[in-house]
C-alpha positions in Angstrom: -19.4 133.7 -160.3 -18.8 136.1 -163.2 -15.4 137.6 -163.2 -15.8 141.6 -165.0 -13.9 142.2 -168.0 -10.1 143.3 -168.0 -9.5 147.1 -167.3 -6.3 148.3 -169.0 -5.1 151.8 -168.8 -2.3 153.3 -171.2 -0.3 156.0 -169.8 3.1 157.5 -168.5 1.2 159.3 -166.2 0.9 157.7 -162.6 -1.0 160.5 -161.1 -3.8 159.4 -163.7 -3.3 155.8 -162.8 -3.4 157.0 -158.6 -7.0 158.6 -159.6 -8.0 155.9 -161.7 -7.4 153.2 -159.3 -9.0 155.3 -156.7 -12.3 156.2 -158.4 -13.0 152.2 -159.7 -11.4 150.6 -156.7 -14.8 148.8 -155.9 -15.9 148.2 -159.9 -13.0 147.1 -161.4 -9.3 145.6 -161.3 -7.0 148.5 -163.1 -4.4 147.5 -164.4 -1.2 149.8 -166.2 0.2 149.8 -169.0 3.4 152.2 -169.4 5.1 151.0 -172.6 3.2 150.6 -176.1 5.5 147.6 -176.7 3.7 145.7 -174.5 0.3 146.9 -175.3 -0.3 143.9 -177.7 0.9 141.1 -175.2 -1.6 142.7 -172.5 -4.1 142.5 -174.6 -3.4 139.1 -175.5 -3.8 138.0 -172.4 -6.8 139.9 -171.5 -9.4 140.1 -174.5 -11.8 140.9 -174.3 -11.0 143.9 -172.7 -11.8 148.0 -171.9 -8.9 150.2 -172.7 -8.3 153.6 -171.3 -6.0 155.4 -173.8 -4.2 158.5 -172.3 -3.4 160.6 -175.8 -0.8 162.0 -174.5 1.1 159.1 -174.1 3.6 157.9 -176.6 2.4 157.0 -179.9 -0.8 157.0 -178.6 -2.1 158.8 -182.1 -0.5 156.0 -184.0 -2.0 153.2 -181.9 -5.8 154.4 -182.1 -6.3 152.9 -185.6 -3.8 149.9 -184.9 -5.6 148.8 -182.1 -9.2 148.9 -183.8 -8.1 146.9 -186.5 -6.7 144.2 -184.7 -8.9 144.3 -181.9 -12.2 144.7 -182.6 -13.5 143.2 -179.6 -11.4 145.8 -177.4 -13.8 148.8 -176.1 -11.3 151.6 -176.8 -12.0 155.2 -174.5 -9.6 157.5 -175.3 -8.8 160.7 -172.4 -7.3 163.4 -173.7 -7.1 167.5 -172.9 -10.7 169.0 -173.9 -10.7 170.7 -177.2 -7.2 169.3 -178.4 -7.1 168.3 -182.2 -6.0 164.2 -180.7 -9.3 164.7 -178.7 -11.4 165.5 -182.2 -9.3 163.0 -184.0 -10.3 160.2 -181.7 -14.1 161.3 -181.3 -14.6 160.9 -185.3 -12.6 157.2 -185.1 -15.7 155.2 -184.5 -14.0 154.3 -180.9 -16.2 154.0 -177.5 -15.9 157.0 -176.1 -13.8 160.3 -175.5 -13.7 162.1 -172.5 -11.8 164.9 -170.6 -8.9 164.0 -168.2 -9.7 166.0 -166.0 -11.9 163.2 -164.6 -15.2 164.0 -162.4 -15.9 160.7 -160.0 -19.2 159.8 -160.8 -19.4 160.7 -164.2 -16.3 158.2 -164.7 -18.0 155.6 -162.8 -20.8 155.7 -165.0 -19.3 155.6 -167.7 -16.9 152.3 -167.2 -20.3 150.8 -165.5 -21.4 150.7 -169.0 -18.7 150.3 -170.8 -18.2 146.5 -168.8 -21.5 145.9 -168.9 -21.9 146.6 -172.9 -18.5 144.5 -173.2 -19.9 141.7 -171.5 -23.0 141.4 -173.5 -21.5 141.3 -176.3 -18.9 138.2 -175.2 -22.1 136.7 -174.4 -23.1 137.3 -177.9 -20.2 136.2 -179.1 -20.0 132.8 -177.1 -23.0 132.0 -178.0 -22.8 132.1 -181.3 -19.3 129.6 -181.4 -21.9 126.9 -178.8 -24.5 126.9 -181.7 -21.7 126.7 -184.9 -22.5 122.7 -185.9 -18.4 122.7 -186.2 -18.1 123.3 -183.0 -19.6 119.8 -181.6 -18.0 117.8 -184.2 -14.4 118.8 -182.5 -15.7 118.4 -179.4 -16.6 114.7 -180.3 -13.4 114.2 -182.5 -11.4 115.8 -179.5 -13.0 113.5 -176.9 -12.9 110.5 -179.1 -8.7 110.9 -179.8 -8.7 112.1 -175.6 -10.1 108.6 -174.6 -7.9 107.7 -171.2 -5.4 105.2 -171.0 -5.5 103.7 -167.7 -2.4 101.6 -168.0 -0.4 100.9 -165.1 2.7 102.3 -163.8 3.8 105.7 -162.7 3.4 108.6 -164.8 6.9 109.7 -166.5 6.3 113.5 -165.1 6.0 112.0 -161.7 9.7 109.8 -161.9 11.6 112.9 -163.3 10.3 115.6 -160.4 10.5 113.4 -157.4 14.2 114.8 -157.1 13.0 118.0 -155.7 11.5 116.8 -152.6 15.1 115.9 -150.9 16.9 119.5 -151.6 16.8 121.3 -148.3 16.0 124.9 -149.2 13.6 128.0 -147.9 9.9 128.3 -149.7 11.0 131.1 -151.8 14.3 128.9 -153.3 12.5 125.7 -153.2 9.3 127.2 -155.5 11.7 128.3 -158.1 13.2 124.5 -158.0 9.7 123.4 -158.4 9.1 125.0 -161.6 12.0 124.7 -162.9 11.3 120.5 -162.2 8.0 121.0 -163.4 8.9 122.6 -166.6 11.3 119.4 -167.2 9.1 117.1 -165.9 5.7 118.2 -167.8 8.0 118.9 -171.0 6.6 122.7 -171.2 8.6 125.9 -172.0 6.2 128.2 -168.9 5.3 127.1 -165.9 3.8 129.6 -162.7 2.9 129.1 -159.5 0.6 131.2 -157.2 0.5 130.4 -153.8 0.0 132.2 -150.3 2.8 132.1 -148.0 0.7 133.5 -144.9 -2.7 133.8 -144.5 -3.2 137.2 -144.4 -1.8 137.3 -148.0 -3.1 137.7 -151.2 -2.5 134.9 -154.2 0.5 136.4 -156.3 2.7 135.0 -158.4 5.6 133.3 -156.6 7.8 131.5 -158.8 7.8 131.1 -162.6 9.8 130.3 -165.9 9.1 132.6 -168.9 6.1 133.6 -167.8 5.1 137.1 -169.2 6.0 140.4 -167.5 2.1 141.1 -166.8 1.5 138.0 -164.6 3.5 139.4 -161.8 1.2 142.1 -161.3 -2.0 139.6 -160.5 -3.3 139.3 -157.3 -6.1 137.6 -156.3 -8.1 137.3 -152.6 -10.1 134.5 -151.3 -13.7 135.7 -152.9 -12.1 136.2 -156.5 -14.6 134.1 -158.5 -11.4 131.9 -159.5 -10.3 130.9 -156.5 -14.3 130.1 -155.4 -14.3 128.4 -158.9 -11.2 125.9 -157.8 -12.8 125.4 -153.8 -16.1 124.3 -155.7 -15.0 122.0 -158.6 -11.3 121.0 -157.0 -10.2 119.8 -160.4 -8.0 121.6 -162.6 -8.9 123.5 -166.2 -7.6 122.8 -169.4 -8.2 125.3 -172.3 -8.8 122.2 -174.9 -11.9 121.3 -172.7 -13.7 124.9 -171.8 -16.4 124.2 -174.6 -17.4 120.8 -172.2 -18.4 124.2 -169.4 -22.4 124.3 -170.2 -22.6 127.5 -168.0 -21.7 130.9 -170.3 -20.3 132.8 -167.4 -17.7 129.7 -165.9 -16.8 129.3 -169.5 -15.8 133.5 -169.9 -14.2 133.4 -166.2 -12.0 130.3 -167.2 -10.9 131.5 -171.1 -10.2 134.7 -169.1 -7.8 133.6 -166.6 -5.9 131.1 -168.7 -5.5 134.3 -170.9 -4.5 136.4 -168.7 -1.5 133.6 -167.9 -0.9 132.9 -171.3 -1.6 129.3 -170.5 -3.2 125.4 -171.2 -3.7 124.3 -168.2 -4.1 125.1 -164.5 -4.4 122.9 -161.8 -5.1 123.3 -158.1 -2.8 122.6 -155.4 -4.7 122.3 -152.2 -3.1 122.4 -148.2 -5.4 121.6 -145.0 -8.8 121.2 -146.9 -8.0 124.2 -148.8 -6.7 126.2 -152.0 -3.1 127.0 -151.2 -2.6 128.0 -154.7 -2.7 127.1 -158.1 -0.2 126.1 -161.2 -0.2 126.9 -164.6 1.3 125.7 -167.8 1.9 126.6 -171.0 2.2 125.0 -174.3 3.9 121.5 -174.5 7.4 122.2 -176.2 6.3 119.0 -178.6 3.4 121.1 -179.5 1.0 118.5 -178.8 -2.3 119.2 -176.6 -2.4 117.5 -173.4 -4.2 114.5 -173.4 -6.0 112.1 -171.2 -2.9 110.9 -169.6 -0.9 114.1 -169.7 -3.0 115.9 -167.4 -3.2 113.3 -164.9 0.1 113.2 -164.3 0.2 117.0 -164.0 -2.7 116.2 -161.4 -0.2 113.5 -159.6 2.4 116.6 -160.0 0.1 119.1 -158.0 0.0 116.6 -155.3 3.4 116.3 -154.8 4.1 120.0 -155.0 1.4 120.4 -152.4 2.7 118.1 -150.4 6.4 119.6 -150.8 5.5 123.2 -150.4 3.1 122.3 -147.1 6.1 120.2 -145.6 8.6 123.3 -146.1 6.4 125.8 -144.8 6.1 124.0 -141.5 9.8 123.0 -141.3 10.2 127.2 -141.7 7.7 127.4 -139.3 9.9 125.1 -137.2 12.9 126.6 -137.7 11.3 130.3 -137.1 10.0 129.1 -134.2 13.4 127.8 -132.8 15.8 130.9 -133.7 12.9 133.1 -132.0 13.1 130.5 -129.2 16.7 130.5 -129.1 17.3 134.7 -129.4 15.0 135.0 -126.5 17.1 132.8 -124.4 19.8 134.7 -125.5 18.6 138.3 -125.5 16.7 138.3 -121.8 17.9 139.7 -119.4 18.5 136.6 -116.7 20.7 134.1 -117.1 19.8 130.7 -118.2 21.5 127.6 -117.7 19.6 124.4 -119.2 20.6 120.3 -118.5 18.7 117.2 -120.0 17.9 114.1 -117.9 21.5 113.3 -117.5 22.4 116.5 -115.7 24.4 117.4 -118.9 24.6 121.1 -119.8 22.7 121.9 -123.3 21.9 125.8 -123.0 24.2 128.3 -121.4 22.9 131.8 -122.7 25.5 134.9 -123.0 24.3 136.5 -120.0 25.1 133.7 -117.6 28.4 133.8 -119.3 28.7 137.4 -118.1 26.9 136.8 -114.7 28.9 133.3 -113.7 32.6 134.2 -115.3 32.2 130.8 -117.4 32.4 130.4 -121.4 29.8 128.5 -123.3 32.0 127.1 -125.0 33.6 125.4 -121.7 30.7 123.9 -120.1 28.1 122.8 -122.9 27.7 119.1 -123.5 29.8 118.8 -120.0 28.1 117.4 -116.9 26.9 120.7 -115.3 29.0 120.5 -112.0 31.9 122.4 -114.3 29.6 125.4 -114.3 30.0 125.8 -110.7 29.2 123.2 -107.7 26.5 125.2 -106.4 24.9 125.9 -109.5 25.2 122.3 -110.0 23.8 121.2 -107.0 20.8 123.1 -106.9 20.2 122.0 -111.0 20.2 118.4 -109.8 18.3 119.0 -106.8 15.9 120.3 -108.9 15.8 117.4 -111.4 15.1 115.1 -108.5 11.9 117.3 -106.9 8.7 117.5 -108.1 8.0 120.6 -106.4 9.6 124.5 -106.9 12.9 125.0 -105.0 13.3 128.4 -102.8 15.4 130.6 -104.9 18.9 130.7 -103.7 21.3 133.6 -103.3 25.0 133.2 -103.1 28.1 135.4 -104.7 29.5 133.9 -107.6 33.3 133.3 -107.0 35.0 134.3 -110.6 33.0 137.5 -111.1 32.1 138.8 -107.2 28.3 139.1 -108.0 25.6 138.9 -106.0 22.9 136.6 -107.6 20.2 134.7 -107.1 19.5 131.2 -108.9 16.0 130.1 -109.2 15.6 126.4 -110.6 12.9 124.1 -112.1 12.2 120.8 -113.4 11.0 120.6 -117.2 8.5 118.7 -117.7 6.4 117.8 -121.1 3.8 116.0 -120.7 4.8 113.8 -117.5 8.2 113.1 -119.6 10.9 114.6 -117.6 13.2 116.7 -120.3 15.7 118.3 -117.7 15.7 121.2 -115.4 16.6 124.9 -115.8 18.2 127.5 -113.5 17.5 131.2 -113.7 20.1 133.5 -112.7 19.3 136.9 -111.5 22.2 139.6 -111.5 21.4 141.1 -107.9 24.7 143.2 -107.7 23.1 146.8 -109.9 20.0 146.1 -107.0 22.4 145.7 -104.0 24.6 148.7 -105.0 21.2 150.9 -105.1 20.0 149.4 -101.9 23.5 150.5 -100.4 23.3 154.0 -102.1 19.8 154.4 -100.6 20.5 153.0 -97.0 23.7 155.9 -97.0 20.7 158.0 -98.6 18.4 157.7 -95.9 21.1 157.3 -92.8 21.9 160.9 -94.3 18.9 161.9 -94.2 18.3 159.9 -90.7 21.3 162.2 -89.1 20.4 165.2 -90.7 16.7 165.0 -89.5 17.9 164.0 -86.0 20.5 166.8 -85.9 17.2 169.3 -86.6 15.3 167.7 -84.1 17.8 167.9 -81.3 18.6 171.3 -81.8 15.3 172.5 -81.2 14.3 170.4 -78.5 17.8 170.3 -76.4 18.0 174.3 -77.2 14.5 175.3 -75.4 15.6 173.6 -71.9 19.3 174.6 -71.9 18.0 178.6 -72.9 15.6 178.2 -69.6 18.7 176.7 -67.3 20.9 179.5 -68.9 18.7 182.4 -67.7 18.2 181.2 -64.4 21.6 180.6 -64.5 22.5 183.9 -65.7 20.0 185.5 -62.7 21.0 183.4 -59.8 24.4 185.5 -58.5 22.0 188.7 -58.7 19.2 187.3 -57.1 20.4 184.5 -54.8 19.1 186.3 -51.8 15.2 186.4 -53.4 13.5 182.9 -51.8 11.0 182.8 -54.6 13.8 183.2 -57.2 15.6 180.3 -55.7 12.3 177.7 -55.7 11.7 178.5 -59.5 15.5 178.2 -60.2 15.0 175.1 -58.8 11.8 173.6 -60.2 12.6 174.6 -63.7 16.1 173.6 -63.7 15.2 170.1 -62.5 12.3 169.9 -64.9 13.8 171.0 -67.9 16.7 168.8 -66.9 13.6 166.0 -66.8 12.4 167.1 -70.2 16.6 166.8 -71.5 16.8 163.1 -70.5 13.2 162.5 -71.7 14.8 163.3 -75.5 17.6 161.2 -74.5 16.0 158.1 -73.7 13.3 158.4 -76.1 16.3 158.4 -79.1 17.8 155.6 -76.9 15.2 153.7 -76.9 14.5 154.3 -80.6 18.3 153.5 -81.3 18.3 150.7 -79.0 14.9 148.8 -78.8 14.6 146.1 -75.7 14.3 142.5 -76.9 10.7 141.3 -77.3 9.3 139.1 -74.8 7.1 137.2 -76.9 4.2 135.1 -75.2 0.3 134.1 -76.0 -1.2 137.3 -74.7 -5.0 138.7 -74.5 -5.0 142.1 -76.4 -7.6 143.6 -73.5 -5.2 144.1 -71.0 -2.8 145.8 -72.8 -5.3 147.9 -74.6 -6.6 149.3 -70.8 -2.9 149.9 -69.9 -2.3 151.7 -73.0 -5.6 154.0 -72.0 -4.2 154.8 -68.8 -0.5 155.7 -70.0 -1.9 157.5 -72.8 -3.6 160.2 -70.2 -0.9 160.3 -67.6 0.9 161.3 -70.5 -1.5 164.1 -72.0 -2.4 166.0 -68.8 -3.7 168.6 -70.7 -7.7 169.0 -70.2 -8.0 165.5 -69.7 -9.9 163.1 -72.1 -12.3 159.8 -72.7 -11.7 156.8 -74.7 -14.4 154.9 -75.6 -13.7 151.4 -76.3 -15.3 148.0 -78.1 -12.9 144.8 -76.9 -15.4 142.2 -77.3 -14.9 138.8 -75.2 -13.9 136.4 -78.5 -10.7 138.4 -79.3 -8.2 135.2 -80.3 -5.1 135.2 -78.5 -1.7 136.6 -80.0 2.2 136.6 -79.8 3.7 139.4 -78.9 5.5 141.2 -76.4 3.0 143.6 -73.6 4.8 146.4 -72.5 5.9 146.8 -76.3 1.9 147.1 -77.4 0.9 149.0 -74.3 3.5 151.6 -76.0 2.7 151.4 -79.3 -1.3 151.5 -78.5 -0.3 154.6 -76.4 1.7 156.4 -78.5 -1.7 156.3 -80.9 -4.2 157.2 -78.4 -2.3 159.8 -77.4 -2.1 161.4 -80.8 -5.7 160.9 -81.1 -6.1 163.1 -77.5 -4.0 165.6 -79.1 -5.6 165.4 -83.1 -9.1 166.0 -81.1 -8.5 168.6 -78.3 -9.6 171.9 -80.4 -12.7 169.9 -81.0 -16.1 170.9 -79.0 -16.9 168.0 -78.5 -13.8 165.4 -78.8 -14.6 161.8 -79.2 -11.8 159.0 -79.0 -12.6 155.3 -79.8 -10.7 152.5 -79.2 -11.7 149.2 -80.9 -11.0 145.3 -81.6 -12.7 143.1 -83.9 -12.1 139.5 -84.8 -10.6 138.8 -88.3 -12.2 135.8 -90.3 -10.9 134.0 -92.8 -13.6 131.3 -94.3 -13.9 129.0 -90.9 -10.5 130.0 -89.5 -9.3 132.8 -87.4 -7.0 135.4 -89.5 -6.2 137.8 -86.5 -7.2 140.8 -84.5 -8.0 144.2 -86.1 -7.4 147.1 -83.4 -8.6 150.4 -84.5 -7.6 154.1 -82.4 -10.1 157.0 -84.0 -10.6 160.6 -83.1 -12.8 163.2 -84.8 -10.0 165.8 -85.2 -9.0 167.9 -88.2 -7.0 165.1 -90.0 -3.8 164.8 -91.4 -3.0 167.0 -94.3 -1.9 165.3 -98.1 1.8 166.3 -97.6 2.3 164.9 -94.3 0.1 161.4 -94.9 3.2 159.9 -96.2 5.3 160.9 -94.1 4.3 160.1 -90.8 5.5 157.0 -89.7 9.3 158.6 -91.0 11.6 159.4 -88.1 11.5 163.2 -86.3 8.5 163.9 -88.8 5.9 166.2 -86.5 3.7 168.9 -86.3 4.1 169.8 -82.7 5.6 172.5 -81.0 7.7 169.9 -78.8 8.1 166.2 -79.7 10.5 164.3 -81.4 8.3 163.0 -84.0 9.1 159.4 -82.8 5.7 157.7 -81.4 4.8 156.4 -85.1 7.2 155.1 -86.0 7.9 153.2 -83.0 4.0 152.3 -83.4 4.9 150.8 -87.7 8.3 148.9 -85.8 6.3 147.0 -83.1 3.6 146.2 -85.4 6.4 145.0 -88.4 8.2 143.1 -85.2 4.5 141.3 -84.8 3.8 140.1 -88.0 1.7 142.9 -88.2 0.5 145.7 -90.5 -0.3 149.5 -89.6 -2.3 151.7 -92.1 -3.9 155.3 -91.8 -7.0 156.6 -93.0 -7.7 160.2 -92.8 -9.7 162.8 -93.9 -10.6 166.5 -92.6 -13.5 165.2 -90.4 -11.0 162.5 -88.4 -8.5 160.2 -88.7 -8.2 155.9 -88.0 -5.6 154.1 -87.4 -5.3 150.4 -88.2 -3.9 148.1 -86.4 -4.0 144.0 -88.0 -2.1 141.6 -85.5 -2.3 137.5 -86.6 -4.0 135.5 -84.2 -1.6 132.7 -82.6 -1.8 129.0 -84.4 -3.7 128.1 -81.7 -5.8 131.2 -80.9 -9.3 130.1 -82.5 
């Protein structure tokens, strides 16, 4: 636990103080010194010391001889421009050393490597030599003769004049300037400091102090400085009048050093949650007496109290940061909130439920919280009576015309019920842009169907037009008058097809919804699938085990929708040479219970392409010559009308289509 000699550099140049600090960042605390004024009072606090003189910097010339007269135990290296007459002058003055600015890394390392260790031998030296002078023990035994303790009773005086301070409500940073300024009144001493750590990922600086000098502001220390691992081991505090009683060479150097470097008598610990919070420091007595026996025990009894002060008003801060982040969330997020206590009485009432409900703050808080609307009130005391969620409401608020949805809860802390709070969701911005894109896709809806009309009305009427147009020419021709009439009446066929497919897509039948087996309607789709695609014929092979669970839905609406797919999968496999269809069911488990009924239609056909996969199920989407583009998404309707849910899986060797359909409550 030996703390290295001060470091002091003299200069006005902070790019040499940048490189400095840079190059002994892991050897050595730097520290500046800009005006020669202060050059003494540094020192003072500091010796023994190494100083870096820049001889460029003022009076630096002057200061060489100065400074090795009155401080002989100050290693002096002086830096100046190579071959510059204050350069020679300094190399013939007997000082340490004299090197070029322009400083090389390692070289500099070396150097102040030896410098601090030649400048600690030689305080060992020294402090050896005042432990063996005879003197020496004779004032230690006069000192601890006249420093005998008084243990009489009653409080200490210090103690009566600071307990004022603990009752003035005030932040950390205002309350440690009252501190010392009751310690400096209380202890009857002209400087007081205090170091302390606010947070802990801080350093210990210097947070409050009276008269201290400039320097001390500039200290920092972490948590492995050897002073702070000095104060965690011995927890007691140090007293200049009593470092001769410190048997170990190195403790007794670290603690001369620090008070010096404070330009104090005494520091004592202060100590917060096991640990060192911080420290305080005091000079001289204004009496000019040394502290005694009794004196320092009541600064002890001070440090308690200020540790106790300082830890109280860091977690009332913490409190109060804590509640002003509490209460500008409430007040910044974007929902409403309305808050009640046990009584149903309205304590929070943020600004945007102001703006959502039409209601002041200033009107409803503290009032029962029925005057913030009844159905907001009901649904708050509903929801202090339940002990389980609520469904979230949605109503439109009757000042303001918005559409909003209220979702309440009970608080509850620890079994004790504290109230119940409602959040209020704006749905109005949502509800316009649901509006906009229901216009947006009814648009789109006519637009699409407009297309698809066009070209599928316009091939039959073209056929029935040229017949038409050839009938008063060839009326006579027999054969002429059979087509005419065959293709008239079929495309006439094919016209109302298109007109009763959108019918029926416009205008869907009610469901008939029973407990049905999925078999049967899976055979009927089969057989309406190929009386449907005449073309070449196909086979369906199908899996429809026995232990399919019963479901509830409507037949002839599945027997369509299972058509419309095997259809496409005839059609997605023809221009294969060798087409394969599959029709499948498989039970759905779920642990021990029956989820539902998986129906799957495959073929082995090109696939669907990327830009069409999500597109599909849209109305009048196909890739057909003729065809609405309407058998998905009737298929993705009757499913959604079941309770079901319809996916697609495709890829350029096939596609599957997935039907899941929930088994009936009492279809295991």
């Amino acid at each position: 636990m030996i703390s290295p000699a001060a470091c002091l550099l003299y200069t006005q140049d902070h790019d040499l103080v940048r490189r400095s600090r840079a190059f002994l960042r892991e050897r050595a605390l730097l520290r500046h010194v800009e005006q020669p004024d202060r050059l003494d009072a540094v020192l003072q606090q500091n010796s023994p010391a190494l100083l870096l003189v820049d001889l460029r910097a003022r009076e630096s010339r002057n200061l060489l001889p100065q400074l090795q007269s009155e401080w002989p135990e100050v290693l002096i290296i002086a830096l100046g421009t190579p071959h510059s007459e204050p350069l020679r002058e300094a190399e013939s003055s007997g000082i340490y050393a004299a090197e070029n600015l322009e400083l090389d890394r390692r070289h500099f390392q070396t150097m102040i490597d030896r410098a601090l260790d030649h400048l600690e031998l030689l305080e060992e030296n020294h402090a050896l030599r005042e432990a063996a002078t005879p003197a020496a023990a004779l004032a230690l035994a006069a000192q601890r003769s006249a420093e005998t303790p008084s243990r009489g009773g009653g409080a200490p005086l210090p103690l009566l004049r600071f307990a004022r301070e603990f009752h003035r409500g005030k932040n950390v940073d205002a309350l440690m300037h009252s501190v010392v300024e009751g310690l400096a009144d209380a202890a009857m001493v002209g400087r007081v400091g205090l170091f302390s750590r606010v947070r802990q990922s801080e350093r210990y600086r210097l947070r409050a102090g009276l008269l201290c000098l400039p320097e001390t502001s500039e200290l920092e220390f972490r948590e492995r400085d050897p002073l702070v691992r000095w104060l965690e081991l011995r927890a007691h505090l140090i007293c200049r009048a009593h470092l001769s009683e410190a048997t170990d060479l190195a403790e007794r150097q670290l603690l001369r050093r620090t008070l010096d470097s404070f330009g104090a008598e005494v520091i004592v610990p202060l100590h917060a949650e096991g640990k060192i919070s911080g420290w305080l420091f005091f000079g001289h007595r204004l009496t000019g007496q040394p502290f005694d026996y009794s004196s320092l025990e009541g600064l002890m009894l001070l440090a308690d109290h200020v540790s106790t002060v300082l830890a109280n008003a860091r977690l009332n801060e913490e409190v109060a940061l804590q509640k002003t982040l509490a209460e500008t969330l409430l007040e910044a997020i974007p929902p409403g909130i309305v808050a009640i206590d046990e009584e149903a009485v309205i304590r929070w009432f943020n600004p945007t439920a102001e703006s959502i409900l039409g209601i002041s703050a200033a009107d409803v808080l503290g009032k029962p919280v029925e005057s913030a609307g009844s159905r907001i009130g009901s649904a708050l005391r509903e929801a202090l009576e339940s002990d389980r969620p609520l469904a979230i409401e949605r109503w439109v608020a009757p000042k303001t015309r918005r559409s909003i949805s209220v979702e309440t809860r009970r608080l509850v802390h620890q079994r004790d019920s504290l109230g119940a709070v409602a959040v209020i969701q704006d749905l109005t911005p949502e509800e316009a842009l649901r509006q906009k894109a229901e216009l947006t896709e009814r648009a789109a809806f006519w637009t699409d169907l407009a297309a698809s009309m066009s070209h599928e009305v316009r091939n039959p009427l073209v056929a029935i037009k040229t017949f038409a147009q050839l009938l008063p020419e060839r009326f006579d021709d027999p054969d002429f008058r059979r087509d005419f009439n065959e293709i008239v009446v079929q495309e006439i066929e094919r016209l109302d097809q298109i007109i009763m497919q959108i019918n029926n897509f416009a205008h869907p039948p009610e469901l008939n919804l029973r407990s049905i087996d999925l078999r049967d309607p899976m055979k009927r789709a089969v057989d309406l699938a190929r009386a449907r695609f005449t073309e070449n014929g196909f086979s369906v092979e199908t899996t429809l085990p026995n232990d399919l669970p019963k479901i509830i839905g409507d037949e002839t609406a599945l027997v369509e929708a299972f058509a419309h797919l095997v259809a496409n999968a005839a059609e997605a496999s023809s221009g294969q040479a060798k087409p394969q269809i599959t029709l499948s069911a498989k039970l759905l488990r779920e642990g021990k219970h029956t989820r539902g009924v998986l129906v799957t239609v495959h073929d082995n056909g090109k696939g669907i392409s990327a830009d069409l996969k999500d597109k599909v199920f849209s109305p009048f989407c196909t890739t057909k010559a003729r065809g609405m583009g309407l058998g998905l998404p009737i298929v993705k309707r009757t499913v959604f009308d079941h309770n079901g849910r319809v996916d697609i899986d495709s890829n350029p060797h096939g596609t599957s289509v997935n039907v899941m359909l929930p088994a009936a409550e009492n279809g295991e």
